[in-house]
C-alpha positions in Angstrom: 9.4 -13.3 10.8 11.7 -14.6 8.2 11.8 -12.5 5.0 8.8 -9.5 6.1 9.2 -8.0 2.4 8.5 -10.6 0.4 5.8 -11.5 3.0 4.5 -7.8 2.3 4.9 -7.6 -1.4 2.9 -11.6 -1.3 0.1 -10.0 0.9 -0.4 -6.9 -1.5 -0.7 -8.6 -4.7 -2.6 -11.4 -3.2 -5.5 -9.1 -1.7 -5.1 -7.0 -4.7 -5.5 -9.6 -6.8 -8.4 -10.4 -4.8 -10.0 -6.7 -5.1 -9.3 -6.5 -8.7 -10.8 -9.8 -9.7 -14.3 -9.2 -8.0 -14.6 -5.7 -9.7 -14.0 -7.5 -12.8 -16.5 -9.8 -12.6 -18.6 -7.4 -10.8 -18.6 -5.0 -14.1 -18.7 -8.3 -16.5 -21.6 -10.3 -14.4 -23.6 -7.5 -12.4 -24.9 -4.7 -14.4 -24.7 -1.3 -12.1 -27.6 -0.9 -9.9 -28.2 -4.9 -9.6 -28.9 -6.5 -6.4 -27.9 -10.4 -5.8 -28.8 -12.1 -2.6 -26.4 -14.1 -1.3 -27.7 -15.0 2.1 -31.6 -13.8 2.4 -31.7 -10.9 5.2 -28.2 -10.9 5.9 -25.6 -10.5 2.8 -26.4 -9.0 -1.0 -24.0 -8.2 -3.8 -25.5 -4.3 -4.8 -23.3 -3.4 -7.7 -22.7 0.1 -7.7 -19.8 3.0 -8.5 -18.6 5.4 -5.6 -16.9 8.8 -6.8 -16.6 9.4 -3.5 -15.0 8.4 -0.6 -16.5 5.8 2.6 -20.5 6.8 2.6 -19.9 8.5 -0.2 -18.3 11.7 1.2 -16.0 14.1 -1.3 -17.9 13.3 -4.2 -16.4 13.9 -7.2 -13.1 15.4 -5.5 -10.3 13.2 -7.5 -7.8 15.9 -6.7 -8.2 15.2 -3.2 -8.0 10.9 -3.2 -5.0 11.4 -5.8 -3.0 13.4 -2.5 -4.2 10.8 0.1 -2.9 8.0 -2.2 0.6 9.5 -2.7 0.6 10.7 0.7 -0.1 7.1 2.0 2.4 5.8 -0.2 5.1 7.9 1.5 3.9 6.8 4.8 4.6 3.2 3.9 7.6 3.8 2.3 9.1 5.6 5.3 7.9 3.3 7.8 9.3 0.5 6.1 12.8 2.2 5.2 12.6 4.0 9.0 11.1 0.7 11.2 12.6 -2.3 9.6 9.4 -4.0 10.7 10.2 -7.6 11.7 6.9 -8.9 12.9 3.6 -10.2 11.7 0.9 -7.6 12.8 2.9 -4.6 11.0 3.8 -6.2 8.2 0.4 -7.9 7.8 -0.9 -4.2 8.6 0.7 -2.2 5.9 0.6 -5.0 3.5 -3.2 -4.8 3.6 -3.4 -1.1 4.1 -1.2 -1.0 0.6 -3.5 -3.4 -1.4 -6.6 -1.0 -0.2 -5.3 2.2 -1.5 -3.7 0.7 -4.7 -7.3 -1.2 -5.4 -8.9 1.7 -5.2 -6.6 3.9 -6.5 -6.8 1.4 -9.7 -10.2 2.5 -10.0 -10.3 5.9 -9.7 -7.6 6.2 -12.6 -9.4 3.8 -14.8 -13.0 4.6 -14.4 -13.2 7.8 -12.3 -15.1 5.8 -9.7 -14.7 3.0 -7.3 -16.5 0.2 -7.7 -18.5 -1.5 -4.8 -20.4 -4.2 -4.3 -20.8 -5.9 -0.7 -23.3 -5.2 1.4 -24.1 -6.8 4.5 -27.2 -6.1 6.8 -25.3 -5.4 9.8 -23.7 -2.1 8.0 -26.9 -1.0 6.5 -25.2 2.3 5.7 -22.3 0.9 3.2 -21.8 -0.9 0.5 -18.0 -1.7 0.1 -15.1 -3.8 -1.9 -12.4 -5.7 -1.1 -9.9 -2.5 -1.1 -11.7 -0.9 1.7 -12.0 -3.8 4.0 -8.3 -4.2 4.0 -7.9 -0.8 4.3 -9.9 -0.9 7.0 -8.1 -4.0 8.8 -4.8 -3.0 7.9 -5.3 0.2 10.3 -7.3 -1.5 13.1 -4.3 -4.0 12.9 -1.9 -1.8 12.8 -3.8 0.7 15.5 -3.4 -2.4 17.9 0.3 -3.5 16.3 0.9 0.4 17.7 -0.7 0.9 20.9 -0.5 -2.7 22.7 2.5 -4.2 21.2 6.0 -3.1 19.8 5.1 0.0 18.0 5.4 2.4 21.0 8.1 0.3 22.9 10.2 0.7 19.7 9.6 4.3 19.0 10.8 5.2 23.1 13.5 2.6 23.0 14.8 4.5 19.6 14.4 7.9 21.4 16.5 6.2 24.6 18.7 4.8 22.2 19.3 8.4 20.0 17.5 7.1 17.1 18.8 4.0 16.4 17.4 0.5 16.1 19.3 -2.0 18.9 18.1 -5.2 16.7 19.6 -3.5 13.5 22.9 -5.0 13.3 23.8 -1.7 10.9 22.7 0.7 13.5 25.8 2.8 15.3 27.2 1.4 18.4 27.1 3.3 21.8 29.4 5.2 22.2 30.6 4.0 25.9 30.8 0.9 27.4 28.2 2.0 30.6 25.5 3.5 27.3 26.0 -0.1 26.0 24.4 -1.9 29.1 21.7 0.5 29.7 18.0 0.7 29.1 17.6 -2.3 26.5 15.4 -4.8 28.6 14.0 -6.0 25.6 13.9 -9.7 24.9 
């Protein structure tokens, strides 16, 4: 993937973008405690605020969201600066999992609540926004990114390789011709 930061810094504003424009019109158009059907039986717009967290756990607990957003903003931070990531589904991932936590982050600081609005019938038990679906995708995607593709190949071949990328052309050299030729079967 040709230039993964800017394609991570386009991804997060876009779907930021995206979250902060609905709850705009959502507080502008749709009074709190308003239901809009979209799609009879299936899809409704049910404008409400959320101190809490997903199903409305931790109410009221700002103390706590504040540490999960800084604490999620080192996590990105160091696996960017740490993994280099060069492909799609991780930087797709954390993109997405960064516009989530800033959306509703946004929120919290501005209104003390999150506001949601979607609800669809086949999750009676949530009504969401933007920010938490990519939340939600960006770990799925990144869960899979992990487990089935490059994210646990890297990690062993950095162990095997004392800690150092073999893509990053900055990383140190072996330091013997015969640690040079082994273990790296990667493409």
């Amino acid at each position: 993937m040709r230039f993964p930061g800017r394609w991570f810094v386009g991804i997060s504003l876009g779907m930021l973008a995206c979250d902060q424009l609905l709850k705009l019109v959502q507080r502008a158009f749709i009074p709190l405690g308003t239901t809009v059907t979209v799609i009879p039986g299936l899809f409704y717009l049910r404008s409400i605020q959320n101190s809490g967290a997903a199903f409305s756990i931790l109410q009221d607990q700002m103390s706590i969201f504040y540490l999960v957003a800084v604490i999620m903003a080192v996590f990105l931070i160091v696996f960017w600066l740490y993994d280099h990531p060069r492909t799609p589904l991780p930087v797709i991932s954390t993109a997405l999992i960064a516009a989530g936590g800033a959306g509703n982050f946004i929120d919290r600081v501005a209104f003390g609540a999150v506001y949601d609005l979607i609800n669809v019938t086949f999750f009676p038990f949530a009504i969401f926004n933007i920010a938490d679906l990519c939340m939600t995708f960006g770990v799925i995607i990144f869960g899979v990114w992990f487990i089935f593709f490059d994210g646990l190949s890297d990690l062993s071949e950095r162990k095997h390789h004392g800690g150092h990328d073999a893509d990053d052309p900055g990383a140190a050299a072996p330091s013997t011709p015969a640690a040079a030729n082994q273990g790296d079967e990667r493409p």
